[in-house]
PQR file with spaces between the fields and no chain letter, atoms N, CA, C, O and H, PARSE charges and radii, in Angstrom:
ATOM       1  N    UNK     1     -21.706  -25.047  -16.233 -0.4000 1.5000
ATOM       2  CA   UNK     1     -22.149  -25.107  -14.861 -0.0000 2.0000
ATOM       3  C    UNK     1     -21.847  -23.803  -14.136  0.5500 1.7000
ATOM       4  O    UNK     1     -21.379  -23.739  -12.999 -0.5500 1.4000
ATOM       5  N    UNK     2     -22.159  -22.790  -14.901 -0.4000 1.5000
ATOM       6  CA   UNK     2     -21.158  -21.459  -13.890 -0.0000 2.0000
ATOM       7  C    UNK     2     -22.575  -20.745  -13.341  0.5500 1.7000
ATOM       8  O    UNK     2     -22.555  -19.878  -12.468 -0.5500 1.4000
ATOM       9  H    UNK     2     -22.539  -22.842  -15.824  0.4000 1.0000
ATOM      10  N    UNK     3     -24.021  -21.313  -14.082 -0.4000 1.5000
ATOM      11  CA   UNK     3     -25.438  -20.931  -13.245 -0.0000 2.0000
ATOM      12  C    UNK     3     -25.648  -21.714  -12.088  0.5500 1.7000
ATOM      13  O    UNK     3     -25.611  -22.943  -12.038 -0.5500 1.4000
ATOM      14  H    UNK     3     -24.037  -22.018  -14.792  0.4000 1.0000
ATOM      15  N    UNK     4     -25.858  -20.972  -11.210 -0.4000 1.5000
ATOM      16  CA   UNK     4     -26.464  -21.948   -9.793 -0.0000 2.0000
ATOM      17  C    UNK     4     -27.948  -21.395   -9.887  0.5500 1.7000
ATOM      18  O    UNK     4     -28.214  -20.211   -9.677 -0.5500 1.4000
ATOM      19  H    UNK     4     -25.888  -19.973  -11.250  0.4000 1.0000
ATOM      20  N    UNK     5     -29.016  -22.482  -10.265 -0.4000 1.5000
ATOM      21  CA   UNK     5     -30.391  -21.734  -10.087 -0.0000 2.0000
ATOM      22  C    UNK     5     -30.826  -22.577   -8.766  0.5500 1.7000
ATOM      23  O    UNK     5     -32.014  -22.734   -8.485 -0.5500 1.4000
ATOM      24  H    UNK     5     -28.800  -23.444  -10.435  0.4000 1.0000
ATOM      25  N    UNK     6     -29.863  -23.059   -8.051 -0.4000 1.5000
ATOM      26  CA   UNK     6     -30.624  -24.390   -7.215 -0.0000 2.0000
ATOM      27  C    UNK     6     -30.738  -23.602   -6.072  0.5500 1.7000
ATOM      28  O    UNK     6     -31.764  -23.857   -5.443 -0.5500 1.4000
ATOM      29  H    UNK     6     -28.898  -22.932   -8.280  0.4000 1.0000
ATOM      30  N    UNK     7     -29.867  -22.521   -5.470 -0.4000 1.5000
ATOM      31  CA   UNK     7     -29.701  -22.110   -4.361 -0.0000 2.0000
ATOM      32  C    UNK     7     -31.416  -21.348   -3.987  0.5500 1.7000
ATOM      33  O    UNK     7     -32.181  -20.951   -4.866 -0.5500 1.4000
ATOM      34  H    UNK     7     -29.033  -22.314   -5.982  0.4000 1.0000
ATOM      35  N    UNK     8     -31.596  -21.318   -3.025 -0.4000 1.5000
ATOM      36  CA   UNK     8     -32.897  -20.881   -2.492 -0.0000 2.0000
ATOM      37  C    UNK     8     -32.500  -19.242   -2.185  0.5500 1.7000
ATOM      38  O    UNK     8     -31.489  -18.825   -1.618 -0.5500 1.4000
ATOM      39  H    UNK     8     -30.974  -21.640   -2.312  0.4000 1.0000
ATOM      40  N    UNK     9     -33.604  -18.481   -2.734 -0.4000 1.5000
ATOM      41  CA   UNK     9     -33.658  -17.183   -2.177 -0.0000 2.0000
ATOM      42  C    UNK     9     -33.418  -16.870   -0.850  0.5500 1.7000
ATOM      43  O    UNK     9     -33.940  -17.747   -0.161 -0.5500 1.4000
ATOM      44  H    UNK     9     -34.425  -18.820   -3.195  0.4000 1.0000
ATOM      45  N    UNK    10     -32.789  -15.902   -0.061 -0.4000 1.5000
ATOM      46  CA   UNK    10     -32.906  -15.693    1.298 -0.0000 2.0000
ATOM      47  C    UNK    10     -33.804  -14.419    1.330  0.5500 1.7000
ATOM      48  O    UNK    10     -33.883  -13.888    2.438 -0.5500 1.4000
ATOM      49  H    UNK    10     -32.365  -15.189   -0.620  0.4000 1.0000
ATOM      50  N    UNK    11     -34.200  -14.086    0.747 -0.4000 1.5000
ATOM      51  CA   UNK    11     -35.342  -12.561    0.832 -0.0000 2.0000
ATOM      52  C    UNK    11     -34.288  -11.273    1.715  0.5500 1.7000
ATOM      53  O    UNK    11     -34.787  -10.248    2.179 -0.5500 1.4000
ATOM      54  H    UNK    11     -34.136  -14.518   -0.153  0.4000 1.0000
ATOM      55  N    UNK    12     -33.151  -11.522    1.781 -0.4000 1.5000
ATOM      56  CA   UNK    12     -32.112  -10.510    2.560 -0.0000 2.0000
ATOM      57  C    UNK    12     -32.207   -9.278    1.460  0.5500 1.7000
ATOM      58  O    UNK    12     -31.747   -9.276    0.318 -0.5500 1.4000
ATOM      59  H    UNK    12     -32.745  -12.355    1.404  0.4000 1.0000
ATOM      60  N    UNK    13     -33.108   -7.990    2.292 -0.4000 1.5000
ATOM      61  CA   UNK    13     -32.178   -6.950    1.253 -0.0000 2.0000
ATOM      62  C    UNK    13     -31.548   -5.792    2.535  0.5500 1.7000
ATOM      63  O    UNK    13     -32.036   -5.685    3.660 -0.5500 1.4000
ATOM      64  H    UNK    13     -33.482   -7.991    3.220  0.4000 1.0000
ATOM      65  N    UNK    14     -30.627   -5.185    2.120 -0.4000 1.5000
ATOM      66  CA   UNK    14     -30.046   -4.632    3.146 -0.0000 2.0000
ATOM      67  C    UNK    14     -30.434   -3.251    3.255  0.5500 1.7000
ATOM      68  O    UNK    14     -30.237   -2.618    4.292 -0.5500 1.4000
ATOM      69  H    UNK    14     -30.231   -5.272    1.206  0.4000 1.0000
ATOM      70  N    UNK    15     -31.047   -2.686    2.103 -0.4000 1.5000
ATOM      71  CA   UNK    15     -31.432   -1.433    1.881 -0.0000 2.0000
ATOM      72  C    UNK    15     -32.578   -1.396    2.666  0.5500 1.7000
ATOM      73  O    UNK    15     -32.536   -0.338    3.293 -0.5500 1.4000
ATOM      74  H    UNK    15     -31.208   -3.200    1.260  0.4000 1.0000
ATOM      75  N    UNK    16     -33.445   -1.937    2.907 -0.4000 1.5000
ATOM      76  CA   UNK    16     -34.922   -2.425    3.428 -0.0000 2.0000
ATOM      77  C    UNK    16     -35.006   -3.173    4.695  0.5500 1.7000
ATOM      78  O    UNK    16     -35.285   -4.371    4.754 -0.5500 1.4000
ATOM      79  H    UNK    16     -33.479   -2.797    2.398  0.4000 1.0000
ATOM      80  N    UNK    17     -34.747   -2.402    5.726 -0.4000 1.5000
ATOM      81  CA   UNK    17     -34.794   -3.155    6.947 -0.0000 2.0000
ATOM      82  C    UNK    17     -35.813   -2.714    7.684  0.5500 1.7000
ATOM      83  O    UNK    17     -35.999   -1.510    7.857 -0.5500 1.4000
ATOM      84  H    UNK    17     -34.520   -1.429    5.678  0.4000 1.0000
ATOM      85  N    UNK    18     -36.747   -3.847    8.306 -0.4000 1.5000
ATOM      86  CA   UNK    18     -38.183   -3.674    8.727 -0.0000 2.0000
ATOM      87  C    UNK    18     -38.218   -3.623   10.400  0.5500 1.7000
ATOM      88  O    UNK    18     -39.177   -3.315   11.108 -0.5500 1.4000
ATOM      89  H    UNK    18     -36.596   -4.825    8.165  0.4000 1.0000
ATOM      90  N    UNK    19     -36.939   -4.002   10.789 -0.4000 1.5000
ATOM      91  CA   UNK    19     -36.209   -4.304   12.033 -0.0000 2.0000
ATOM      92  C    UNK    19     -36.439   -2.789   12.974  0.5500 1.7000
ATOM      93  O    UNK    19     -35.773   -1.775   12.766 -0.5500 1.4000
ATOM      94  H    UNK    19     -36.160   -4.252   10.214  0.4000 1.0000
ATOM      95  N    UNK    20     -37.185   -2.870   13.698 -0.4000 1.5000
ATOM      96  CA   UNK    20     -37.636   -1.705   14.583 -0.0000 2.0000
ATOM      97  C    UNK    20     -37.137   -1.716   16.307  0.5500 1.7000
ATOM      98  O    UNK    20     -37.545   -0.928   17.159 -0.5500 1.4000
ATOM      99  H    UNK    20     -37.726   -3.694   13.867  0.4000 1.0000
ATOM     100  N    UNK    21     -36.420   -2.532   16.457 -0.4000 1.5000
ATOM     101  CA   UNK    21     -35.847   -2.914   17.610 -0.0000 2.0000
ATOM     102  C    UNK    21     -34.030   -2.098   17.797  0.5500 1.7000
ATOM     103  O    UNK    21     -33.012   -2.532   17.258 -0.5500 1.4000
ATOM     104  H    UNK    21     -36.089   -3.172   15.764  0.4000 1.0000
ATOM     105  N    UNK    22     -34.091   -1.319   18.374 -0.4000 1.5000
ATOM     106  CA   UNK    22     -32.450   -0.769   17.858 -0.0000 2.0000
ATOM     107  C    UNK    22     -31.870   -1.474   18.821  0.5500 1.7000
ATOM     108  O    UNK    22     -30.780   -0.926   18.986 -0.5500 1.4000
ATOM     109  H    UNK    22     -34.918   -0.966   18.812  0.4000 1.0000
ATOM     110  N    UNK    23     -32.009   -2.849   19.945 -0.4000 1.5000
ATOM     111  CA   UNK    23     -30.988   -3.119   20.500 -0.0000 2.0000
ATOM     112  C    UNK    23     -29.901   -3.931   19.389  0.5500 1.7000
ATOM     113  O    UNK    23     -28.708   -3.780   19.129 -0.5500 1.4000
ATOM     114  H    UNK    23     -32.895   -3.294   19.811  0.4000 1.0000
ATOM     115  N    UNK    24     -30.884   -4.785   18.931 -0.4000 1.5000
ATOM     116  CA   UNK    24     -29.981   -5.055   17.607 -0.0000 2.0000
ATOM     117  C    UNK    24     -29.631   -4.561   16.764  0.5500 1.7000
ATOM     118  O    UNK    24     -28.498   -4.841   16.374 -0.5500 1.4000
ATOM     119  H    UNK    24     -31.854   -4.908   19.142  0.4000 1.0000
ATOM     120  N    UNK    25     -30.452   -3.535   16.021 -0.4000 1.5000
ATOM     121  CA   UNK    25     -30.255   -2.946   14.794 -0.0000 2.0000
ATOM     122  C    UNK    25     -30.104   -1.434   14.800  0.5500 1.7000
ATOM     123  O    UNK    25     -30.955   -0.865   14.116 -0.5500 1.4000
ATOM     124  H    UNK    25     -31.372   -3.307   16.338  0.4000 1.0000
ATOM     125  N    UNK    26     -29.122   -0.556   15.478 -0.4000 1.5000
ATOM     126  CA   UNK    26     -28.616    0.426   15.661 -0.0000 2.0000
ATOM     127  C    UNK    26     -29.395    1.231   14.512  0.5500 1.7000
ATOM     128  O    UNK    26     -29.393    0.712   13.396 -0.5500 1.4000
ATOM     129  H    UNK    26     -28.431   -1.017   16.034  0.4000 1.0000
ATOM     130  N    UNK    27     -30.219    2.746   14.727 -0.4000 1.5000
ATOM     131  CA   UNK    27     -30.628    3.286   13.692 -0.0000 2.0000
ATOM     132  C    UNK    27     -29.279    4.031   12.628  0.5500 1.7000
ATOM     133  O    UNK    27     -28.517    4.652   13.369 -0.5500 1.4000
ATOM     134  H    UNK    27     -30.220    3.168   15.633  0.4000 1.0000
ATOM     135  N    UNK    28     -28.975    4.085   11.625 -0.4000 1.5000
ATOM     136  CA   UNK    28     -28.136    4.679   10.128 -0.0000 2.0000
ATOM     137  C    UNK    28     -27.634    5.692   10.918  0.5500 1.7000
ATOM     138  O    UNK    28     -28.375    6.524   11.442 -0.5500 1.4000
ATOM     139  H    UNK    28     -29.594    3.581   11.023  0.4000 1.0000
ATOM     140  N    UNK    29     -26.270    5.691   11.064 -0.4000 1.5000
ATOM     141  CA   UNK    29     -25.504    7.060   11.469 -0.0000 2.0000
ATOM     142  C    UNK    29     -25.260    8.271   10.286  0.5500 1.7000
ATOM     143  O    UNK    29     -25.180    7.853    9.131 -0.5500 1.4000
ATOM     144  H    UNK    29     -25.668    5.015   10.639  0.4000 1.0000
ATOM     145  N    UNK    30     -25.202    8.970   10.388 -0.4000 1.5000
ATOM     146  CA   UNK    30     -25.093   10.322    9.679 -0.0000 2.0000
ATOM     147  C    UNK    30     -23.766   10.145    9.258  0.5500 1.7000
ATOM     148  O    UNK    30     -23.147    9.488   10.096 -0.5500 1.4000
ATOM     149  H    UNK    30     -25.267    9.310   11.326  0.4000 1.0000
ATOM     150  N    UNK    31     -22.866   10.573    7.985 -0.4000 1.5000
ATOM     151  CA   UNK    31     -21.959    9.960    7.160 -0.0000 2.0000
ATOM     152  C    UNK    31     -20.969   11.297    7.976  0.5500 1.7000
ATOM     153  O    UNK    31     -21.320   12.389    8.421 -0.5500 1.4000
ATOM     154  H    UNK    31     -23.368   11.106    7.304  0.4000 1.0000
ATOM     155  N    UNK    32     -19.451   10.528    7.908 -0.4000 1.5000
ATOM     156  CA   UNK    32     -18.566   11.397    8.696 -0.0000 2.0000
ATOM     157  C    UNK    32     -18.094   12.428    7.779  0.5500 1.7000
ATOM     158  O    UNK    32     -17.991   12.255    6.565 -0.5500 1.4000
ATOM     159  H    UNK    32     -19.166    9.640    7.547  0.4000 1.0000
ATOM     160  N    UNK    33     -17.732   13.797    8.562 -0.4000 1.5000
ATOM     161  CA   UNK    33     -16.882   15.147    8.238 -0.0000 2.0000
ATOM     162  C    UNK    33     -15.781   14.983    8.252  0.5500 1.7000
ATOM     163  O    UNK    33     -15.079   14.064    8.675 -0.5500 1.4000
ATOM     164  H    UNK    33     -17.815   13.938    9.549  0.4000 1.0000
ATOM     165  N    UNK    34     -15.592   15.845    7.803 -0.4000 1.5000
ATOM     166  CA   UNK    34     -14.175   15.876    8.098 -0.0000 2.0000
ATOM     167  C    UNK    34     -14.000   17.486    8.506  0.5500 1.7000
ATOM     168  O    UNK    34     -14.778   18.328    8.058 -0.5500 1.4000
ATOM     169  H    UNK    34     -16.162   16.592    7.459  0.4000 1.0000
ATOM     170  N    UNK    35     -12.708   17.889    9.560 -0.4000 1.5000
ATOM     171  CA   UNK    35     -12.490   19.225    9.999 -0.0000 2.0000
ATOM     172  C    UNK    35     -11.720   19.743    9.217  0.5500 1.7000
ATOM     173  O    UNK    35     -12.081   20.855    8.830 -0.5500 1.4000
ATOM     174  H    UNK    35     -12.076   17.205    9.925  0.4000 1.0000
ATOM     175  N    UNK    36     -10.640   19.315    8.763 -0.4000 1.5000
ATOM     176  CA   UNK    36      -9.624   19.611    7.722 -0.0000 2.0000
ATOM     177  C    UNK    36      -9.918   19.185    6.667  0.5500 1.7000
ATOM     178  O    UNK    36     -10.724   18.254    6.679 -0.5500 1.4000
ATOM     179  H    UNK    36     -10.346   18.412    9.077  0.4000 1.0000
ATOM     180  N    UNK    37      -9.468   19.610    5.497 -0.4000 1.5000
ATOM     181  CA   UNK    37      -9.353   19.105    3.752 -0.0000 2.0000
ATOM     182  C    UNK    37      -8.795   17.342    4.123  0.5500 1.7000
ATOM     183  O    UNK    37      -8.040   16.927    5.001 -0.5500 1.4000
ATOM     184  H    UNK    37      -8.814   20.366    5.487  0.4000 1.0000
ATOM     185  N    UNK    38      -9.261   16.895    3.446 -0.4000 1.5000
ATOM     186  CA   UNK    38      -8.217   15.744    3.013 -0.0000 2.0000
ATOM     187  C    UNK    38      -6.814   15.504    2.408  0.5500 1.7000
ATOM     188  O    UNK    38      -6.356   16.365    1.658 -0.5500 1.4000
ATOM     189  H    UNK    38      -9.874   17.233    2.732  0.4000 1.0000
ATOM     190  N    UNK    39      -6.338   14.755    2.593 -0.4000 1.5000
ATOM     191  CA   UNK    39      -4.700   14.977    2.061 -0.0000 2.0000
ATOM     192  C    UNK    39      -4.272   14.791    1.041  0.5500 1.7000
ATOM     193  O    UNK    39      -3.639   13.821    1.457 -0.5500 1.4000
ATOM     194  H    UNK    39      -6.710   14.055    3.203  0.4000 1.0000
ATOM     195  N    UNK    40      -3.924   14.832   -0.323 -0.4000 1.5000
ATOM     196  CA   UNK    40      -3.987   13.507   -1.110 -0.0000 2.0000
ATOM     197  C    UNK    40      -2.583   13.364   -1.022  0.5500 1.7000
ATOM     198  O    UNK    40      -1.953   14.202   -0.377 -0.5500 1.4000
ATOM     199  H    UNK    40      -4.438   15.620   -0.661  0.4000 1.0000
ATOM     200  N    UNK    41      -1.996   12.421   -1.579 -0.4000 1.5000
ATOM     201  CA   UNK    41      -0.561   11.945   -1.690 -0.0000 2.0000
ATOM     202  C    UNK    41       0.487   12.222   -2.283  0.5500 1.7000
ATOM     203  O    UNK    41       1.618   11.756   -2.146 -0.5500 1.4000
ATOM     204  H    UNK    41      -2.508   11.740   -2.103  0.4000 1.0000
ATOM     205  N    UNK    42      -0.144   13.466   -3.361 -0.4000 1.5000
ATOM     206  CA   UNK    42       0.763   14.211   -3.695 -0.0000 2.0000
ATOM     207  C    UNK    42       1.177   15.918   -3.395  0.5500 1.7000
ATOM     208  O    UNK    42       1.941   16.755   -3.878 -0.5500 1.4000
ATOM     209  H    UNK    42      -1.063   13.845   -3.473  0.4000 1.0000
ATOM     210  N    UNK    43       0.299   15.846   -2.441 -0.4000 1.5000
ATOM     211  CA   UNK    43      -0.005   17.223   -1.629 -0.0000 2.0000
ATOM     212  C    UNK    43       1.392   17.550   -0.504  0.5500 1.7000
ATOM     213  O    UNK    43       1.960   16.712    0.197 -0.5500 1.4000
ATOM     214  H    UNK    43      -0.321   15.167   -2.049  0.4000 1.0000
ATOM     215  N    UNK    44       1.657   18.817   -0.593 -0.4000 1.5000
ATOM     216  CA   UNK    44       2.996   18.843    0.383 -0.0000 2.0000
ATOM     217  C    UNK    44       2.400   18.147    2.330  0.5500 1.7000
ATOM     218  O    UNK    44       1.302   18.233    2.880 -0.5500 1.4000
ATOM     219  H    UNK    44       1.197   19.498   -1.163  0.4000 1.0000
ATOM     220  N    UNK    45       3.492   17.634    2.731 -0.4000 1.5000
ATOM     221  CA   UNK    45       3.005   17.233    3.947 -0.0000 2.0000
ATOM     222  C    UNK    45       2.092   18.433    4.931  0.5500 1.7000
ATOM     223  O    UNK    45       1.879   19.623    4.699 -0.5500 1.4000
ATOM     224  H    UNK    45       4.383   17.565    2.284  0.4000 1.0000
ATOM     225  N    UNK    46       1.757   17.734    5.871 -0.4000 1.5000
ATOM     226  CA   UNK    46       1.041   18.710    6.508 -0.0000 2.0000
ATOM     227  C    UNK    46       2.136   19.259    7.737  0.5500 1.7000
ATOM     228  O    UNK    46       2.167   20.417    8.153 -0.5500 1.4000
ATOM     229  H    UNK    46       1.931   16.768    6.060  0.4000 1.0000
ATOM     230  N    UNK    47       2.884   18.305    8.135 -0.4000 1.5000
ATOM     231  CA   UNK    47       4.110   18.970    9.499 -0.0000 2.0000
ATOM     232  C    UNK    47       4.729   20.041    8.529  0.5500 1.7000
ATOM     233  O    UNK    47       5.077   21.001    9.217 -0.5500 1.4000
ATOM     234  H    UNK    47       2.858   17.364    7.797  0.4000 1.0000
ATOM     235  N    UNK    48       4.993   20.245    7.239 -0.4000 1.5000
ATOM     236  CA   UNK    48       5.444   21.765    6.375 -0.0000 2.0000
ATOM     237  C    UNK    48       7.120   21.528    6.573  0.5500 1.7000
ATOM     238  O    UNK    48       7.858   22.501    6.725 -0.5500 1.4000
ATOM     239  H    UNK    48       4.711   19.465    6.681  0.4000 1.0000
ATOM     240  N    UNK    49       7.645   20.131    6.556 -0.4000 1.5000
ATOM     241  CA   UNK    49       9.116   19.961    5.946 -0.0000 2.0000
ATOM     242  C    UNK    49       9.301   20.285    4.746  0.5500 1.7000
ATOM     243  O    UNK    49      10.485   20.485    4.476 -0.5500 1.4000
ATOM     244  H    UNK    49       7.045   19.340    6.432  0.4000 1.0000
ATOM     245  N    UNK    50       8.132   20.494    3.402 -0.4000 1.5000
ATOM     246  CA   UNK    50       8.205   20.299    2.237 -0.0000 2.0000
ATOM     247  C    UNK    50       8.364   19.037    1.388  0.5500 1.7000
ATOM     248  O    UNK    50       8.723   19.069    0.211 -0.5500 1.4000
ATOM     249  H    UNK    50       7.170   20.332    3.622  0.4000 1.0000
ATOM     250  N    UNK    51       8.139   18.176    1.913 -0.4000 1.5000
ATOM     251  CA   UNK    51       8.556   16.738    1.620 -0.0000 2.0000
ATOM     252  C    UNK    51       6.763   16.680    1.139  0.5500 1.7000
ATOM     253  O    UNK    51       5.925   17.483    1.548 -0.5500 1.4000
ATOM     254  H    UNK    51       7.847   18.149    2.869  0.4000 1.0000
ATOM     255  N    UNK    52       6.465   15.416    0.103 -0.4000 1.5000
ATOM     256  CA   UNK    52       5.470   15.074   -0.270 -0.0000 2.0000
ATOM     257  C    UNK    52       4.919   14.366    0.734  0.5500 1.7000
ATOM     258  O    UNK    52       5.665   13.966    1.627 -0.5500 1.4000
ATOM     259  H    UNK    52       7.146   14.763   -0.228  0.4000 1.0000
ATOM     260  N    UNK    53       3.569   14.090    0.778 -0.4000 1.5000
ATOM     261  CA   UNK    53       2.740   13.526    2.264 -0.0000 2.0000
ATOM     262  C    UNK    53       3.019   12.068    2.153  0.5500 1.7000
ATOM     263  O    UNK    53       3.055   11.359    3.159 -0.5500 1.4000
ATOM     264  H    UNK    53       2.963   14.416    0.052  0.4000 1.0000
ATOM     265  N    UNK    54       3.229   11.579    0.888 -0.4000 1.5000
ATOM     266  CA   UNK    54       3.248   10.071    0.835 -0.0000 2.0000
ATOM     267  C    UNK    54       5.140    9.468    0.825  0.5500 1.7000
ATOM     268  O    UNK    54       5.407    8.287    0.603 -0.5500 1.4000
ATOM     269  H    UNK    54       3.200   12.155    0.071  0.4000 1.0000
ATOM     270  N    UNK    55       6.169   10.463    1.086 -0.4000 1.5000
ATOM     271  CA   UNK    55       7.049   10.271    1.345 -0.0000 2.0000
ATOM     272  C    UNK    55       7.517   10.982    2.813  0.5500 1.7000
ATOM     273  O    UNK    55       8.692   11.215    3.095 -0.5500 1.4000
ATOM     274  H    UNK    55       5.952   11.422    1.267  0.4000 1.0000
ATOM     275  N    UNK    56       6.517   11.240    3.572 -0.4000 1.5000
ATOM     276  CA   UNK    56       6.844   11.737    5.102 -0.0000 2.0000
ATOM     277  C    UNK    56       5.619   11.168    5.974  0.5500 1.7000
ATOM     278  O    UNK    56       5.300   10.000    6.193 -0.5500 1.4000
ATOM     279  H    UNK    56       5.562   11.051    3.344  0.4000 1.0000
ATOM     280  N    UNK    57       5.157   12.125    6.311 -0.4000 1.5000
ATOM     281  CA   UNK    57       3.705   11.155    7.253 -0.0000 2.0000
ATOM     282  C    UNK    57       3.039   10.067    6.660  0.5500 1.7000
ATOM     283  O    UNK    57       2.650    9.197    7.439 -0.5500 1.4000
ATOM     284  H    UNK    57       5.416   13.075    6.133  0.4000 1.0000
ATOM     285  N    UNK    58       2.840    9.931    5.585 -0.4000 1.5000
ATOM     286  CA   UNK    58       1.800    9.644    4.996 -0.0000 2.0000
ATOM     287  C    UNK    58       2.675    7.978    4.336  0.5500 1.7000
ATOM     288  O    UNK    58       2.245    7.079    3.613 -0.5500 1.4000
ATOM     289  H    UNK    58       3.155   10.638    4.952  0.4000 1.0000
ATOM     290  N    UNK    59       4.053    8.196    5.030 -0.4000 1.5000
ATOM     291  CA   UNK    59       4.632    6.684    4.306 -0.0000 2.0000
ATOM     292  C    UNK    59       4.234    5.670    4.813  0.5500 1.7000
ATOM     293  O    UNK    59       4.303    4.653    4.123 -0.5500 1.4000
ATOM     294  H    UNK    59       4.403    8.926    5.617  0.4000 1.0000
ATOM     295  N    UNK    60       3.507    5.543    6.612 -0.4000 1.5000
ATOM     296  CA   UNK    60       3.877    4.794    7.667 -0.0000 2.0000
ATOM     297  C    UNK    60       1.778    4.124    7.599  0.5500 1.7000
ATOM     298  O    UNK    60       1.233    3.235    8.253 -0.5500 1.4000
ATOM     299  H    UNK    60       3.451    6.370    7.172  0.4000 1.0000
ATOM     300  N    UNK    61       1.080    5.267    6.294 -0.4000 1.5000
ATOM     301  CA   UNK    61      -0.114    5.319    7.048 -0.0000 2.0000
ATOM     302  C    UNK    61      -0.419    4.070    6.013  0.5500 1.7000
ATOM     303  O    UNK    61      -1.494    3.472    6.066 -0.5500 1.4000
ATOM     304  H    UNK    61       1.522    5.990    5.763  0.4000 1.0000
């Protein structure tokens, strides 16, 4: 029993939206920058104690 063929299609695809109204359907925002590099966690902190980022700023995040 782990097939469900009973359930009814909903025709939902999310890639394909026909929806031309942006009070509801806000048009696709442009994907975010970043100003600085990213941090990774084994990178020295960025305040420059010398401490690793994931044992100083980066413990709390």
């Amino acid at each position: 029993m782990s097939e469900n063929n009973n359930l009814p299609e909903t025709g939902f695809e999310p890639e394909e939206s026909i929806c031309t109204n942006t009070s509801c359907c806000p048009p696709p925002q442009a994907p975010l920058t970043r100003a600085a590099p990213k941090v990774g966690r084994n990178d020295p902190c960025i305040c420059g104690n010398g401490r690793k980022y994931k044992k100083c700023c980066g413990k709390n995040a």
